[in-house]
Kinemage of the C-alpha trace (Angstrom):
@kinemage 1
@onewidth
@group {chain A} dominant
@subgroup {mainchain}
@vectorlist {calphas} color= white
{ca unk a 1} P -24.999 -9.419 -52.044
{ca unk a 2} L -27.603 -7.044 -51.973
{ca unk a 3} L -27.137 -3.690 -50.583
{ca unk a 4} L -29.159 -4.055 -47.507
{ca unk a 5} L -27.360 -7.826 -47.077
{ca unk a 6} L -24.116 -5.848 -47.324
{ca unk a 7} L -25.530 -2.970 -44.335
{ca unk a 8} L -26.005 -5.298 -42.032
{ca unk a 9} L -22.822 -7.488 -42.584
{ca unk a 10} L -20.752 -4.062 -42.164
{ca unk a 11} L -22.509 -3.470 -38.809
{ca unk a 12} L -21.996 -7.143 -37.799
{ca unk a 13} L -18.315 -6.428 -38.939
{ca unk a 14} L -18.333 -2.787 -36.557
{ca unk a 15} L -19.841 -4.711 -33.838
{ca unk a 16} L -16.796 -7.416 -33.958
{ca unk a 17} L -14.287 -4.757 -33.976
{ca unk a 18} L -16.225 -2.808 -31.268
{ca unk a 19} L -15.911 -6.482 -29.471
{ca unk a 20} L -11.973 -6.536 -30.165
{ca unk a 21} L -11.455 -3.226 -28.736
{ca unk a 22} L -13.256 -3.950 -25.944
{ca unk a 23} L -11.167 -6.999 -24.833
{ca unk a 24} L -7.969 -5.005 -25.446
{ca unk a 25} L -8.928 -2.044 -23.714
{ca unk a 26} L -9.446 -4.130 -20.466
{ca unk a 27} L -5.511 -5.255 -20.806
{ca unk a 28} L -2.810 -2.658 -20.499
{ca unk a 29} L -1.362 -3.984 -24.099
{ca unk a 30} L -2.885 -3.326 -27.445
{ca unk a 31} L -4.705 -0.258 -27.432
{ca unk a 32} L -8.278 -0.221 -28.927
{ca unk a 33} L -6.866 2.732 -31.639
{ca unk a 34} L -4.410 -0.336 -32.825
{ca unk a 35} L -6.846 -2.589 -33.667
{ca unk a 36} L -9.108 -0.022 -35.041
{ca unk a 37} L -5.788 0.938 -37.413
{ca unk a 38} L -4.902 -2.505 -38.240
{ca unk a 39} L -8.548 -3.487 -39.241
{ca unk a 40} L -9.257 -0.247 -41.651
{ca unk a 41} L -11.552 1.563 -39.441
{ca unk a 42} L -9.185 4.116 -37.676
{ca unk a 43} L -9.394 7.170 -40.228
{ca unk a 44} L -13.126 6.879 -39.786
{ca unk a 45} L -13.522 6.610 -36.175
{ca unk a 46} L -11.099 9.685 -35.863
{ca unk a 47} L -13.010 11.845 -38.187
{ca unk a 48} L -16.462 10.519 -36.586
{ca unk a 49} L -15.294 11.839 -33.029
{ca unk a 50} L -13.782 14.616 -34.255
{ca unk a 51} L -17.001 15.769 -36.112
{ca unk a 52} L -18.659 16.966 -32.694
{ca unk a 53} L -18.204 20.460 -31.886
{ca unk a 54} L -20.282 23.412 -30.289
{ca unk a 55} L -22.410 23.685 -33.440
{ca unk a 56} L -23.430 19.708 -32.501
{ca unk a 57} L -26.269 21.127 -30.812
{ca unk a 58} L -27.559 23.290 -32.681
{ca unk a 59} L -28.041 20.964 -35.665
{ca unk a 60} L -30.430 18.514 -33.487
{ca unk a 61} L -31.941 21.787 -32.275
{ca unk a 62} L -32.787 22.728 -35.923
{ca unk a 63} L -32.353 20.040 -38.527
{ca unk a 64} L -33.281 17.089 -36.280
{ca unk a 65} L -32.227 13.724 -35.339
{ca unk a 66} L -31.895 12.089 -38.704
{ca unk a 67} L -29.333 15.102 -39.759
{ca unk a 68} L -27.983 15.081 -36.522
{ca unk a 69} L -26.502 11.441 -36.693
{ca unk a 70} L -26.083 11.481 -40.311
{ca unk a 71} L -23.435 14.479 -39.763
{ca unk a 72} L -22.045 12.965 -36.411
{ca unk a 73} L -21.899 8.640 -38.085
{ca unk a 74} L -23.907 7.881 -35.092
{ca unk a 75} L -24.937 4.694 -36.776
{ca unk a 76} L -21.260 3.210 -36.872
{ca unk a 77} L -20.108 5.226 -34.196
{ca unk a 78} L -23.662 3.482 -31.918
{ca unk a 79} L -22.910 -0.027 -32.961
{ca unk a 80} L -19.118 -0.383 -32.182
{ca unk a 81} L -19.750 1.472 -28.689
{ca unk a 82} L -22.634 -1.359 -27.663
{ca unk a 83} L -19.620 -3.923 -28.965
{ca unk a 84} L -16.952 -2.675 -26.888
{ca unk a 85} L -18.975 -1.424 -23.738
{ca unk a 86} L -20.341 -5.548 -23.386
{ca unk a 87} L -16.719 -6.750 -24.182
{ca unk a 88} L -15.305 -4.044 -21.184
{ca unk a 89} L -17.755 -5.674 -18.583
{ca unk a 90} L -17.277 -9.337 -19.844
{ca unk a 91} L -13.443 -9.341 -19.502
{ca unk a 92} L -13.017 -7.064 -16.850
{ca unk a 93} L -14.855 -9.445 -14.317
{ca unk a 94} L -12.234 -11.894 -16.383
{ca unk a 95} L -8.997 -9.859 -16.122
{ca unk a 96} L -9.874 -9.411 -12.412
{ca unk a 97} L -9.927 -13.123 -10.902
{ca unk a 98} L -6.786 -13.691 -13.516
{ca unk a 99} L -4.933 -10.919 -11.761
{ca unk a 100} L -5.779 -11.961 -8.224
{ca unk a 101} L -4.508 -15.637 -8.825
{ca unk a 102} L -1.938 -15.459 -11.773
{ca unk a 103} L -0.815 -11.935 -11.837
{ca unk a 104} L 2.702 -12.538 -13.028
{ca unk a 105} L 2.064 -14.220 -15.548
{ca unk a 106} L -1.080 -12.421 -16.877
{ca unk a 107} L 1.270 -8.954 -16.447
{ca unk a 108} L 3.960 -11.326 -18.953
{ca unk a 109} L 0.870 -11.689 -21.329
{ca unk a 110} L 0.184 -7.986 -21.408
{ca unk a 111} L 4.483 -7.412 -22.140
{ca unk a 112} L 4.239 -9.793 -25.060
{ca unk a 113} L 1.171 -7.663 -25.963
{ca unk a 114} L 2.963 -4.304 -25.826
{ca unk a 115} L 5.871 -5.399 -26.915
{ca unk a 116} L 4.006 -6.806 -30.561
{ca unk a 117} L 2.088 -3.425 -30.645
{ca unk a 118} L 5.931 -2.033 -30.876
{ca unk a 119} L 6.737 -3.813 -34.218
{ca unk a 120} L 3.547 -2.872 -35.392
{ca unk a 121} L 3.434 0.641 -35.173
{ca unk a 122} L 6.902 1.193 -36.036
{ca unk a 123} L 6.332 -0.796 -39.025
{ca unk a 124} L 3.677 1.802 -40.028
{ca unk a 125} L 6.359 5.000 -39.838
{ca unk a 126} L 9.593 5.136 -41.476
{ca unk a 127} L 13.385 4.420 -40.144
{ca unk a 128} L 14.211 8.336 -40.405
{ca unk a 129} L 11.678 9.330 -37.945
{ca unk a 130} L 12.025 6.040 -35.700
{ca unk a 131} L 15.358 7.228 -35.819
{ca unk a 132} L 14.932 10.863 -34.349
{ca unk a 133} L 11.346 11.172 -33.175
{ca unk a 134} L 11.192 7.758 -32.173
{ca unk a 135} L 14.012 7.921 -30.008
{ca unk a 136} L 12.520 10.962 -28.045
{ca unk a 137} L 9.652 8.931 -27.468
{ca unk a 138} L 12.023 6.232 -26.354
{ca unk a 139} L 13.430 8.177 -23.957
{ca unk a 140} L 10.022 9.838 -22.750
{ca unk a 141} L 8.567 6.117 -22.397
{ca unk a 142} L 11.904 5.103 -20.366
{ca unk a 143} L 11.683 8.126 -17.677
{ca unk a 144} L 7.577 7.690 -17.508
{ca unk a 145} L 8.048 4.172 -16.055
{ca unk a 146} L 10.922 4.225 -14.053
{ca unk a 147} L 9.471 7.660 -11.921
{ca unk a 148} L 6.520 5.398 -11.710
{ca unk a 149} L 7.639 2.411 -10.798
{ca unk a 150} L 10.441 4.383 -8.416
{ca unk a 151} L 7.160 6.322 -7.151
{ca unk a 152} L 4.875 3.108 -6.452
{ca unk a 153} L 1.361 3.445 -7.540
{ca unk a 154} L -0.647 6.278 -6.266
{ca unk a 155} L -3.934 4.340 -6.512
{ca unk a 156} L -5.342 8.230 -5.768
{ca unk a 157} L -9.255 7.205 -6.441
{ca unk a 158} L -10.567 10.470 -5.894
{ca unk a 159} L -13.495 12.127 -8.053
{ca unk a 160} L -10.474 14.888 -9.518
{ca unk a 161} L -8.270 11.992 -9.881
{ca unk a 162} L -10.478 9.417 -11.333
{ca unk a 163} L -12.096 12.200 -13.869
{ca unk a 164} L -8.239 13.241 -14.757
{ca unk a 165} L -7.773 9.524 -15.314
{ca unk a 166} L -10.802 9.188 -17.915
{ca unk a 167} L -9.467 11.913 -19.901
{ca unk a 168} L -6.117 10.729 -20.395
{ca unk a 169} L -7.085 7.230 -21.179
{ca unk a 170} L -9.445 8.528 -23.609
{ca unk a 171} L -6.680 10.109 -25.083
{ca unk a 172} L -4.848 7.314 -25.027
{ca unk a 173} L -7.226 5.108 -26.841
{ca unk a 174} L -8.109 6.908 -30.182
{ca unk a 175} L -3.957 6.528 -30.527
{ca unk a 176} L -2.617 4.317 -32.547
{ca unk a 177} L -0.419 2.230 -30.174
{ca unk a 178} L -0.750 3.390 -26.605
{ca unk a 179} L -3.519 1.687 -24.325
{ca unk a 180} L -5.909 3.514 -21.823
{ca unk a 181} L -5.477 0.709 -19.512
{ca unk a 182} L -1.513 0.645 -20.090
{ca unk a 183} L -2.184 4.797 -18.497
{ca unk a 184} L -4.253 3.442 -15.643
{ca unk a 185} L -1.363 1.362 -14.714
{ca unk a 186} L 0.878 4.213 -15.148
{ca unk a 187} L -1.473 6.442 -12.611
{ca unk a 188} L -1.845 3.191 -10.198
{ca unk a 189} L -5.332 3.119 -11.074
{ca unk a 190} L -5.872 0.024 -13.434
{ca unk a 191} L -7.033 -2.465 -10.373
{ca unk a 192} L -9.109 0.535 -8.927
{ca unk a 193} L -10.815 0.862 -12.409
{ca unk a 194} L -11.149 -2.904 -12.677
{ca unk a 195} L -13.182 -2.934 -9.730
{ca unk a 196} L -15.542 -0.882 -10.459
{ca unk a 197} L -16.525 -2.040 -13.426
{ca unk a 198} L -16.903 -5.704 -12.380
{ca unk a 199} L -18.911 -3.820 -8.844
{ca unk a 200} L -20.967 -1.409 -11.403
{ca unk a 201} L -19.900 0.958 -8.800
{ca unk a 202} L -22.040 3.735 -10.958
{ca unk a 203} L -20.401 7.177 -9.471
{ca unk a 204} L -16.710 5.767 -10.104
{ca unk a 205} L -17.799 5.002 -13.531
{ca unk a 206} L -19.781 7.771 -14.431
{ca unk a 207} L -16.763 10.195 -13.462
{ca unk a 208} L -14.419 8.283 -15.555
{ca unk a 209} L -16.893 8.786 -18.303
{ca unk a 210} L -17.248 12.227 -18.278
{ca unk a 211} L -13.671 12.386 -18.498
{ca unk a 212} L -13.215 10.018 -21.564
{ca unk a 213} L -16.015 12.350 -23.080
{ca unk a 214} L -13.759 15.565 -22.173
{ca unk a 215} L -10.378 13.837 -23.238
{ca unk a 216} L -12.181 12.639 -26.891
{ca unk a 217} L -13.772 15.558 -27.783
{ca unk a 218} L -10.844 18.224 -26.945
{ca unk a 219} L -8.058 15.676 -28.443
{ca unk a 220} L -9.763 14.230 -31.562
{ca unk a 221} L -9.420 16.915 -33.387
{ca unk a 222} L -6.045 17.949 -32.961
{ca unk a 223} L -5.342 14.017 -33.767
{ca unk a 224} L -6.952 14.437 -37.107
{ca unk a 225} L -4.396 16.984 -37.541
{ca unk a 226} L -1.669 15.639 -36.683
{ca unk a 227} L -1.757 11.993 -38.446
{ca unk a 228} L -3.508 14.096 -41.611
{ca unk a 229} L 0.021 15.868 -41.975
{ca unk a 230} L 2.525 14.532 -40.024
{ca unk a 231} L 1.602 10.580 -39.561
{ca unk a 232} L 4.796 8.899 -39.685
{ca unk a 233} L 5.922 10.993 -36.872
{ca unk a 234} L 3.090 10.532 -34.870
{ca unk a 235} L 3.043 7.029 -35.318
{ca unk a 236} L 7.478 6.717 -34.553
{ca unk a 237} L 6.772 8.853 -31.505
{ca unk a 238} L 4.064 6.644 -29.818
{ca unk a 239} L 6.272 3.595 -31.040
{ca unk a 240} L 9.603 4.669 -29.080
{ca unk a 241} L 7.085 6.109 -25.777
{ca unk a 242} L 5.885 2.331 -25.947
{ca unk a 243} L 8.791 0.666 -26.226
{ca unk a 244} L 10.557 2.320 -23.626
{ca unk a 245} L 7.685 2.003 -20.660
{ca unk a 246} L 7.925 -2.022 -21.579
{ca unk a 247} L 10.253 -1.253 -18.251
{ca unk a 248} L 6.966 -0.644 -16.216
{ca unk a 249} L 5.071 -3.878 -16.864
{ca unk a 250} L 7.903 -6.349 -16.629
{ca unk a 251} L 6.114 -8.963 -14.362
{ca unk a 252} L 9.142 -10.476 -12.742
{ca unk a 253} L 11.148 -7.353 -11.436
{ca unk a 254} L 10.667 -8.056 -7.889
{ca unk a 255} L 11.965 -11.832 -7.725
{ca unk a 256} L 15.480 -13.303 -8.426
{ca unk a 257} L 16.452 -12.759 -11.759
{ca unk a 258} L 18.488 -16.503 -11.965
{ca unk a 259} L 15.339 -17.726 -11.143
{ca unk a 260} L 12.715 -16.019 -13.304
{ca unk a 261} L 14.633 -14.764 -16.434
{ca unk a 262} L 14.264 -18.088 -18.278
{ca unk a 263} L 10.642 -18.166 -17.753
{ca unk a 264} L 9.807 -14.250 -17.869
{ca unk a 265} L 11.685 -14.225 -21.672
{ca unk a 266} L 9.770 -17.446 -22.915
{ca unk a 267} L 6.307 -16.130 -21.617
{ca unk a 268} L 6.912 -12.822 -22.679
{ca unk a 269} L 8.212 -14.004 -26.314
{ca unk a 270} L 5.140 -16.937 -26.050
{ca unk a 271} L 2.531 -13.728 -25.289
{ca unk a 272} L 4.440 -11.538 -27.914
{ca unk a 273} L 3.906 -14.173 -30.870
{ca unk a 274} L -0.018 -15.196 -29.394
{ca unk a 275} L -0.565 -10.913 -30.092
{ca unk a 276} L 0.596 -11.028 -32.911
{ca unk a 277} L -1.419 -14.191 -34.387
{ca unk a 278} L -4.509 -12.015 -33.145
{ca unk a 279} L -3.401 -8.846 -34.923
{ca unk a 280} L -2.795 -10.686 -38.068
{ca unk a 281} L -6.042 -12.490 -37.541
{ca unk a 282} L -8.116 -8.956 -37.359
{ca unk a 283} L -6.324 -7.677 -39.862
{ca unk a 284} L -7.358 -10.222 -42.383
{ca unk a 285} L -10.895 -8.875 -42.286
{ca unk a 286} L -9.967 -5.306 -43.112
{ca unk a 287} L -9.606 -6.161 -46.485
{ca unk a 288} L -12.963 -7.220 -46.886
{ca unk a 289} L -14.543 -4.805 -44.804
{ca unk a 290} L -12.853 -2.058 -47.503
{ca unk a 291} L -13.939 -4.253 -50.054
{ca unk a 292} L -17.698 -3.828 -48.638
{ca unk a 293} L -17.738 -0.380 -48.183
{ca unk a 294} L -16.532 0.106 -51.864
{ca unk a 295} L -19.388 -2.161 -53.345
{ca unk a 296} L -21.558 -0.042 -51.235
{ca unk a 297} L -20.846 3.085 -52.246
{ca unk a 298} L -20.514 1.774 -55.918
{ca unk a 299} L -22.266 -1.008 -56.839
{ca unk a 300} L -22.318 -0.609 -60.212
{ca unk a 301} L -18.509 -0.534 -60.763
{ca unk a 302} L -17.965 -3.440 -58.474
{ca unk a 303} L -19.712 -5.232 -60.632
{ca unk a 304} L -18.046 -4.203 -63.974
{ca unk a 305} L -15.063 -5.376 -61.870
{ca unk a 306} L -16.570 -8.586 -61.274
């Protein structure tokens, strides 16, 4: 393949992934940070974000455009936001009609989700820190969701609230594991949210962004950090905090448990096997995708290789 054929299949393949972490985003389950993991483009995404600083400006200011998105990856980082900004708008209007018809059973899908992200993650640290760190996280997850399911859902939609909100699930969503929408479910604000994407309701939105610019740019960098030195922790940490607010999006707590149990373990176990079909599915590409880059980069050797 020639090396502009090979350009534009990588974009093709950032736009797909950018499509992936749309979807998920919309569904408090796997978090767009786990599919960007799983399909090899996490460490890069990270250090793209993380690249912005106060000196951002002043590069455009002196050394132009061209410099400017050459130092920030403004090409990849361009091309997976257009992906997952028309998947977030295509599901949501989706997600919403599903919830206001089915919502048991599309909460069950989003446990079997969360509950595959789990195994996962944890499979990505070690048994020594699952063990210690994972357990606090456990135990963090565990005492998040039952105070907010004892609580009830705030469903506070006000500008403080709703910019508060952005941030977090910002946050949230460059981790490896832990969902922006599973955090507007845990501030009662995921149907709020919903709505005003699928209503373009343009000031709601627009204060949610301005958070998720806040929460990326002040967190990305201290995630670098973190998974540069102490990964395995990270990654056991947000594995127990997972597992343990499972307790918060169990879709069949309010009904008679002879009468749902049955069904609530097969659709949960039926969602948890469908995730993980579509993680293994996304992963297959990341192969290739690292295969591309490297042929890329060094076309010469791949081909001595060949």
């Amino acid at each position: 393949m020639s090396r502009d054929g090979l350009v534009r299949s990588l974009r093709v393949g950032v736009f797909a992934r950018g499509l992936a972490m749309g979807a998920v985003e919309t569904m408090p389950g796997v978090s767009g940070g786990t599919v960007a993991f799983i399909t090899g483009i996490y460490d890069e995404l990270v250090k793209s974000i993380a690249s912005f600083s106060g000196g951002s400006l002043s590069v455009l200011l002196r050394d132009g455009w061209s410099a400017f998105a050459r130092r920030h990856n403004l090409g990849f980082l361009g091309v997976l936001g257009l992906g997952m900004a028309l998947s977030l708008v295509l599901f949501a209007n989706l997600l919403e009609a599903l919830l206001a018809s089915h919502e048991p059973y599309v909460m069950g899908f989003f446990f079997g989700l969360i509950a595959a992200s789990v195994v996962y993650v944890g499979a990505q640290s070690s048994w020594r820190w699952l063990a210690s760190a994972g357990l606090a996280g456990l135990c963090l997850g565990v005492v998040v969701g039952v105070l907010v399911q004892a609580g009830g859902a705030t469903s506070d939609s006000s500008t403080l609230a709703v910019f508060i909100a952005g941030a977090l699930a910002a946050t949230a969503w460059i981790l490896p594991g832990v969902s922006g929408a599973f955090v507007l479910v845990l501030l009662g604000l995921y149907e709020p949210m919903l709505a005003a994407v699928t209503d373009t309701d343009l000031t709601v939105l627009a204060t949610f962004a301005a958070g998720m610019v806040v929460g990326l740019v002040l967190f990305s960098k201290g995630l670098a950090w973190l998974l540069g030195r102490a990964r395995a922790a990270v990654l056991a940490v947000l594995t127990g905090f997972m597992a343990g607010s499972l307790t918060k999006l169990w879709p069949w707590r309010d009904v008679a448990v002879e009468d749902t149990v049955v069904a609530g373990v097969v659709a949960a176990t039926a969602m948890g096997v469908l995730a993980v079909a579509l993680l293994a599915l996304l992963a297959l590409g990341a192969r290739r995708k690292r295969a591309a880059v490297d042929a890329l980069r060094d076309p010469d050797q791949t081909e001595v290789n060949r």
